[in-house]
C-alpha positions as CSV (number, residue, x, y, z in Angstrom):
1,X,-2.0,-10.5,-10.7
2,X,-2.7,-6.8,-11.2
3,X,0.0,-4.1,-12.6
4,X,0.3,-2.5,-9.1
5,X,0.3,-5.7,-7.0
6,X,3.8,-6.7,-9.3
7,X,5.4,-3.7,-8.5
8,X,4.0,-4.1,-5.0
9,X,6.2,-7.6,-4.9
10,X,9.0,-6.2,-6.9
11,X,10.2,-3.4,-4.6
12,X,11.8,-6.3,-2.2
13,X,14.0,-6.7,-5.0
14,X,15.3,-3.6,-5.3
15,X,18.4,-2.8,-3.5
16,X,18.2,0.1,-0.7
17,X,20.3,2.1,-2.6
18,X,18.0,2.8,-5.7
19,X,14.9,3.0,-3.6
20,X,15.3,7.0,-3.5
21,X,15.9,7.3,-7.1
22,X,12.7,5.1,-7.7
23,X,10.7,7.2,-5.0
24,X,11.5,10.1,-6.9
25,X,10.0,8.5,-10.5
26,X,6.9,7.9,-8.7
27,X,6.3,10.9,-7.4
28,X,6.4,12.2,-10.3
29,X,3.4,10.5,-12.0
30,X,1.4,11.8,-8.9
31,X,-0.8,14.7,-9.1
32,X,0.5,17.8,-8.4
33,X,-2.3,18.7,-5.7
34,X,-2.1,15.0,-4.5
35,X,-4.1,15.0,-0.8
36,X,-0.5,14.1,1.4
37,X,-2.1,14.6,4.3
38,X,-3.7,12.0,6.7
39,X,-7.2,13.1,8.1
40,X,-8.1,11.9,11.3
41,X,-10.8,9.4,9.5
42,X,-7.5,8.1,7.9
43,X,-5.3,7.6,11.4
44,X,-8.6,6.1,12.4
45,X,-9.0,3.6,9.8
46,X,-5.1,3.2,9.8
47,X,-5.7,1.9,13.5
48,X,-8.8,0.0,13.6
49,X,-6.6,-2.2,10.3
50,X,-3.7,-2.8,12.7
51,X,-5.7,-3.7,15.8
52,X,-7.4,-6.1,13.1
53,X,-4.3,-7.5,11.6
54,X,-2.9,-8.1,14.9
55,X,-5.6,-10.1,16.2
56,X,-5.7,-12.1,13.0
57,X,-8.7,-10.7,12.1
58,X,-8.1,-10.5,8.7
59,X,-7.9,-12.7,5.6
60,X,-5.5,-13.3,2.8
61,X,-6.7,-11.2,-0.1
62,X,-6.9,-14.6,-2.1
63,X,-9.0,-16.6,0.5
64,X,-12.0,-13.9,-0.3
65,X,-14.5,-15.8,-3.0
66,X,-15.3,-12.5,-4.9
67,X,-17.8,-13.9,-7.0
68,X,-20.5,-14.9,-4.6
């Protein structure tokens, strides 16, 4: 399992409380001209994923054979 897909898992963990304080440390290893801003290609793709997800279109990512 990768580095960000643990911390993906561990943020369940955390209490509400601390999630603020955590937001804040990551922001702060994000670029200071970081794009924050959706483009329409992203609200787009955003869309088309969700209409996909909710017509269980989609796959687990560990059902996907990645080496063939």
């Amino acid at each position: 399992m990768t580095v960000k897909a643990q911390i993906v898992e561990m943020i369940d963990f955390i209490p509400d409380g601390e999630l603020p304080i955590l937001l804040e440390v990551v922001k702060r290893f994000l670029p200071k001209d970081a794009d924050d801003v959706a483009t329409d290609d992203d609200r787009e793709s955003h869309l088309i994923a969700v209409q996909e997800y909710m017509r269980g279109a989609t796959m687990a990512h560990d059902a996907v054979d990645w080496d063939s």
